[in-house]
C-alpha positions in Angstrom: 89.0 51.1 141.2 88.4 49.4 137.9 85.0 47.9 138.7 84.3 52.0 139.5 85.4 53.4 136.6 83.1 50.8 134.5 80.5 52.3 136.2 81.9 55.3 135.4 81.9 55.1 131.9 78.7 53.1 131.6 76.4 56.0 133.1 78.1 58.1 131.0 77.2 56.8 127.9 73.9 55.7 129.4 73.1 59.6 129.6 74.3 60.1 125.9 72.2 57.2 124.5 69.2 59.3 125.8 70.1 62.7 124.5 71.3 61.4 121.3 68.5 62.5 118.6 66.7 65.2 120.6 67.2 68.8 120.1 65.6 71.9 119.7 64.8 73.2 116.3 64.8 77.1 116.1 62.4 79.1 113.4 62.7 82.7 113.0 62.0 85.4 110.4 60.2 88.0 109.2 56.6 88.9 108.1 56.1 91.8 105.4 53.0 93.4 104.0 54.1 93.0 100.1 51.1 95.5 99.3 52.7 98.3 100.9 56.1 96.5 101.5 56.2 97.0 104.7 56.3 94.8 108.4 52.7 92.9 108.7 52.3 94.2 112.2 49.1 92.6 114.5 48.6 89.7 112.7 49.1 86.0 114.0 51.2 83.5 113.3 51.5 79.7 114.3 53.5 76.8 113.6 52.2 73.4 113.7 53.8 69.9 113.7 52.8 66.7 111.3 53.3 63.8 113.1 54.7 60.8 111.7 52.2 58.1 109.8 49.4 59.9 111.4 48.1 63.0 109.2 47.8 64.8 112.5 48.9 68.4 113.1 49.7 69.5 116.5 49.9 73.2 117.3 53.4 74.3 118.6 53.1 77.7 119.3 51.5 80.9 118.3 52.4 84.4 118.5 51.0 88.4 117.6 53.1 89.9 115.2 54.9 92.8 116.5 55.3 96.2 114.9 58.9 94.5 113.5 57.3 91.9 111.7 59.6 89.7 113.2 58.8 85.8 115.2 60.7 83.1 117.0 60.0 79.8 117.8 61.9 77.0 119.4 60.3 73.9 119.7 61.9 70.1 120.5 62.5 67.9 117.6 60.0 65.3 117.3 59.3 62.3 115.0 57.7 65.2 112.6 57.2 65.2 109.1 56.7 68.3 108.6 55.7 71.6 109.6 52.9 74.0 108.8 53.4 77.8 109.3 50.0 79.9 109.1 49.7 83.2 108.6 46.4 85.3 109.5 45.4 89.1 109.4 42.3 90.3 108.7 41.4 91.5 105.0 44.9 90.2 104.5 44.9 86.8 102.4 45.3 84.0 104.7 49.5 82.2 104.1 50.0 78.7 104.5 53.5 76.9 104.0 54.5 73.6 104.5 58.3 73.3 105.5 59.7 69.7 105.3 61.5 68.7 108.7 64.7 67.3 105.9 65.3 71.1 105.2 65.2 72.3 109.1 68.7 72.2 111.0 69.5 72.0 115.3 72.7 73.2 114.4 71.3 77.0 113.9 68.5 78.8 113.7 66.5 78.4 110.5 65.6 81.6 108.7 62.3 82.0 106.7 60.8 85.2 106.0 57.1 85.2 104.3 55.0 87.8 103.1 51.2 88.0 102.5 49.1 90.7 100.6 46.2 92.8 101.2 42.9 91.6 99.9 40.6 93.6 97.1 38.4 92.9 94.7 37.3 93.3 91.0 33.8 93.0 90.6 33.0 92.1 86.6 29.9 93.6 85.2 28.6 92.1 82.2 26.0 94.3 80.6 23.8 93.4 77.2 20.3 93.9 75.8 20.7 92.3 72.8 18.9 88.6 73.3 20.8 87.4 70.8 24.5 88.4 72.4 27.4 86.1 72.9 30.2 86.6 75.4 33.7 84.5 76.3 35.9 85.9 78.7 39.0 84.8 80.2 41.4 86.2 82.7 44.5 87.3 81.8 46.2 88.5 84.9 44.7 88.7 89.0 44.7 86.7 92.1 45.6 82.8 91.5 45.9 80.2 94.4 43.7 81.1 96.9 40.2 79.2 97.7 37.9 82.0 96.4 39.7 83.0 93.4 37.6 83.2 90.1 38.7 80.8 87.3 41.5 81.0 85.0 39.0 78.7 82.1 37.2 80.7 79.6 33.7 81.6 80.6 30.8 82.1 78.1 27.5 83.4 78.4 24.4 84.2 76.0 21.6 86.3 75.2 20.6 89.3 78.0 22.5 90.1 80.9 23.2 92.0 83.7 25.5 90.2 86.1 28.6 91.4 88.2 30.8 88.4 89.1 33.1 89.2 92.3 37.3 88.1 92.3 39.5 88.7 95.0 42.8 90.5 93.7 45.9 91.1 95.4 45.3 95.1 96.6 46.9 97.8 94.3 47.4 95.0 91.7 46.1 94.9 88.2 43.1 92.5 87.6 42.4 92.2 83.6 40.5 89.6 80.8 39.7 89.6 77.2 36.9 89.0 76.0 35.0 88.3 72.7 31.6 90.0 72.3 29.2 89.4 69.4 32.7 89.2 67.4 34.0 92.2 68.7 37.6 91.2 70.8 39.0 93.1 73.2 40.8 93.8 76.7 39.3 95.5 79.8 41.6 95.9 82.9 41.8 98.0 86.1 44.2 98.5 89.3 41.6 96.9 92.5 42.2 99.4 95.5 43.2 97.8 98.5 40.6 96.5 100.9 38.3 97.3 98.3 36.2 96.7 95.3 36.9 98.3 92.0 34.3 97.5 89.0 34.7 97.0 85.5 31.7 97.2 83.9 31.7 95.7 79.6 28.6 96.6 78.0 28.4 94.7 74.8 
């Protein structure tokens, strides 16, 4: 009886030692379209895993986004870093985040809700005849972070020109720059429609 209950007691915490340390971690949230502050609906997202000391990500799951906005993912915990959560729609600007696996809990599900933004355009036309023209520019208020977006450093040009420079914007957003012509300083701005192109045209 005693050599049995060893046993017992032995498998028993044989069976723990293996489940101790792995669980399911649980995601959820919501998607919105901050342009129209609404639900994204039809876009993708997916969650990827960075393994340990190997810079690798492995893809966990993806999923449409429904009409709700709403996604869910369980997935085991695994000798992770971190985890990557992209976002995709088209003419939407693409969202990455990085979520550390030390701010992620088995005990419930882990809420995060992103947004994203429609994608416009300002397109900056420059306009002079006068060879001997100098312009500096610099933008005061648009799109920052993404791959594409135009520069935040003063930019200077001289003599004739007639060039349009194109800047993605966050749609239904104001894109402006000032800008100091031949001495002349000033301010030119202008609300970028979504999923369009708006132009602002200088002619100094």
């Amino acid at each position: 009886m005693r050599f049995t209950l060893i046993l017992i007691l032995g498998a028993s915490f044989f069976l723990t030692s293996c489940k101790k340390g792995k669980a399911d971690i649980t995601l959820k949230g919501q998607v919105t379209d901050a342009t129209f502050n609404t639900s994204l609906t039809n876009g993708t997202i997916e969650v990827y895993e960075l393994i340990a000391a190997t810079g690798d990500y492995n893809l966990l799951g993806s999923q449409v986004i429904g009409t709700d906005g709403f996604y869910s993912f369980t997935f085991p915990r695994n000798a992770a870093e971190s985890y990557l959560i992209e976002i995709r729609k088209a003419d939407y600007f693409h969202e990455d985040v990085v979520i550390p696996l030390s701010s992620l809990t088995i005990e419930e599900d882990n809420v995060r809700n992103f947004s994203t933004t429609v994608k416009s355009w300002a397109a900056l036309r420059f306009v002079t005849t006068n060879p001997n023209a100098a312009l500096t520019y610099t933008r005061q208020s648009g799109k920052t972070g993404c791959s594409d977006c135009c520069t935040a450093e003063p930019q200077t040009y001289y003599g004739l020109l007639d060039t349009i420079i194109y800047c993605p914007n966050d749609g239904n957003t104001t894109y402006a720059y000032n800008y100091t012509a031949s001495g002349v300083f000033g301010i030119k701005e202008i609300v970028t429609a979504a999923y369009d192109t708006t132009t602002i045209t200088l002619s100094y």
